[in-house]
N, C-alpha and C positions, 0 to 999 in steps of 0.2 A: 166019130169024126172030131176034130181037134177043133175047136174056133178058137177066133182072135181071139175072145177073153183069155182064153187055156195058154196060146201063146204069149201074148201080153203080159200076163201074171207071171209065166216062167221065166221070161226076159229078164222082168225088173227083179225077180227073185234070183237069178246070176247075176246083179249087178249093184245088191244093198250096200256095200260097204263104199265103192268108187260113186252111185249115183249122192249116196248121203255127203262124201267129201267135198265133193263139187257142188252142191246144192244148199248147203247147211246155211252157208252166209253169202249167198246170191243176190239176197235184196240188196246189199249192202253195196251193189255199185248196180240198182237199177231203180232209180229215183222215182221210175213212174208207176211202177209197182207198189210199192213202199206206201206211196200217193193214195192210190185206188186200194189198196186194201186197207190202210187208214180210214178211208170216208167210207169204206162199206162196214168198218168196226162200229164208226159215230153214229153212223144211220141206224145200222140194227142195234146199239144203244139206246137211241130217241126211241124204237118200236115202244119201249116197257120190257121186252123179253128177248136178254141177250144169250139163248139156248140158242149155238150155231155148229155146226155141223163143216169141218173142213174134209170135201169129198173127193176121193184119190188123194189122201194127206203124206202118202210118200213118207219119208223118215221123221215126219211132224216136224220140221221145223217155223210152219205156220200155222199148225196149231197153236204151239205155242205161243208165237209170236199174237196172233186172234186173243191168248188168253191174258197177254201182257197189256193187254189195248180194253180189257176190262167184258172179256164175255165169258158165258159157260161154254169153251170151244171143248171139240169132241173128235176126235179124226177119224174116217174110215176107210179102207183099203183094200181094195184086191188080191194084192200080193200078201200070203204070210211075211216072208221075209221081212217087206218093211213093217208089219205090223207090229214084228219081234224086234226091231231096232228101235223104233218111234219107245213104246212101252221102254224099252233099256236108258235113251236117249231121257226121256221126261215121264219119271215113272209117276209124277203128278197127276198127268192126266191122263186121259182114257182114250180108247183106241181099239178097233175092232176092224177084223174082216168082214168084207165087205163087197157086194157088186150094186154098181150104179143103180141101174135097172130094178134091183128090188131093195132100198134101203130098209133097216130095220129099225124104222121111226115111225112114231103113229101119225096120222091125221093131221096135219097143221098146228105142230108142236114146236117150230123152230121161229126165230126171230131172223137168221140169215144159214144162208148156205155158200159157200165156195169151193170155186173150183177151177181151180190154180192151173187151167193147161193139163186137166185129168179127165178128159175128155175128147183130147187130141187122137186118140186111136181107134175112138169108136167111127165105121162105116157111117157115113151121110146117112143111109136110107134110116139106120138106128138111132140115129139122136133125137127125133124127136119125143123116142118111148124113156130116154132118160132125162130130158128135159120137163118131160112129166110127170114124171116122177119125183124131181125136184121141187118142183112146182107144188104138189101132195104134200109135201112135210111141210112147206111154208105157213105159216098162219099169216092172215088178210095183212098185207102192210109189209111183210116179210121183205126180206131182200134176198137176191141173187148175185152172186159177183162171179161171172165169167169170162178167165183169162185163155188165149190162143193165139194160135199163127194167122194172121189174116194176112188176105192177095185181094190184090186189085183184080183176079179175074172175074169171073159172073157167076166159076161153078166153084165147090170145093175142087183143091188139091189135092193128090196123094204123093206121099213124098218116105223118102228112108228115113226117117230118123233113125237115131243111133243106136236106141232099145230096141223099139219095136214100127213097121210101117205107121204112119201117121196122115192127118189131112189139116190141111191150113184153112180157112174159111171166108168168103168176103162178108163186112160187117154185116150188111144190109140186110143177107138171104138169114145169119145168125140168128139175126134179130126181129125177122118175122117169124121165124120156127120160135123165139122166146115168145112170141105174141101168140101165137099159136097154140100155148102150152098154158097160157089165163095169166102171161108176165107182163110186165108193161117196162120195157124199155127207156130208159131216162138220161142215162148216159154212157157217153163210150169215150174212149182213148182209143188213138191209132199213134205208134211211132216209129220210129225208124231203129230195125236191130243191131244189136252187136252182135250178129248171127251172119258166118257166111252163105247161108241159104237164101238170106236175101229179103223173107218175109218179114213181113210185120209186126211186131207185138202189138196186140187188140188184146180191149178188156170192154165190156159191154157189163152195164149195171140196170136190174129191171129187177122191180117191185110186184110181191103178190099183187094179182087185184081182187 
């Protein structure tokens, strides 16, 4: 039987060359972005150990960006396709397939992990097992920076996006599932989209403990 990953993966792998055009220089007219991935660079700086992990890293262009801002970033990905673009695109850095769920990182090896809105397709019932996972590679102090669609409802959403089905999340419930997973929640960003769907851009930041 086919699951979302199988789908998911196939999606974005019909669509590397349009999602990377569209995507490449996106920060560059979303200020708040730009913002919160900047202060999730400086922080997993302060740690001592700037080994980070950008997960669902799509065509890397915030890998890179992560490696400009002075970390060992590293991207990983579901999709070959973007894998084989990201490596073409910045054959500096390193880059591998990948599922969430079982990253191939040892033990609390990382100073930060992100994830950029690469976690918007996983089913509600499922994220907790990759937010635990995340959690895993982090070493004590580590950081987490998680961007997505947040709603003012009570439950997740499901909603089309334009690859593949996706869900929007309200901060609060996000952010007890990060508690839940040994993260400690510190800060978040909610703001208003340039998206006519309507929802939110949400970015929640929370520290190993």
């Amino acid at each position: 039987m086919v699951n979302h990953q199988d789908e998911t993966r196939t999606a974005y792998d019909g669509v590397v060359e349009l999602y990377a055009s569209l995507f490449a220089n996106r920060l560059e007219t979303q200020p708040f972005s730009r913002t919160m991935i900047g202060t999730f660079a400086e922080l997993v700086r302060a740690t001592g150990n700037p080994r980070a992990a950008d997960v669902g890293c799509g065509p890397g262009h915030l890998t890179a960006m992560l490696h400009e801002l002075g970390l060992d970033a590293f991207g990983l990905d579901l999709a070959p396709g973007m894998i084989d673009h990201a490596r073409q695109a910045h054959p500096a850095l390193r880059f591998q397939e990948a599922r969430m769920e079982c990253l191939p990182i040892e033990d609390a090896a990382l100073g930060g992990v992100l994830a950029h809105y690469s976690m918007i397709h996983t089913p509600p019932g499922e994220l907790p097992e990759l937010l635990a996972e995340q959690a895993r590679v982090l070493a004590p102090g580590g950081l987490l920076l998680v961007s997505f669609f947040g709603t003012d409802e009570q439950e997740p959403v499901r909603f089309d996006h334009k690859v593949a089905p996706a869900y929007s999340w309200p901060a609060d419930r996000l952010a007890e599932l990060l508690a839940d997973a040994g993260l400690v929640p510190f800060a978040r960003l909610l703001h208003d989209p340039a998206s006519e769907r309507g929802f939110l851009d949400a970015h929640l930041l929370a520290r190993r403990s």
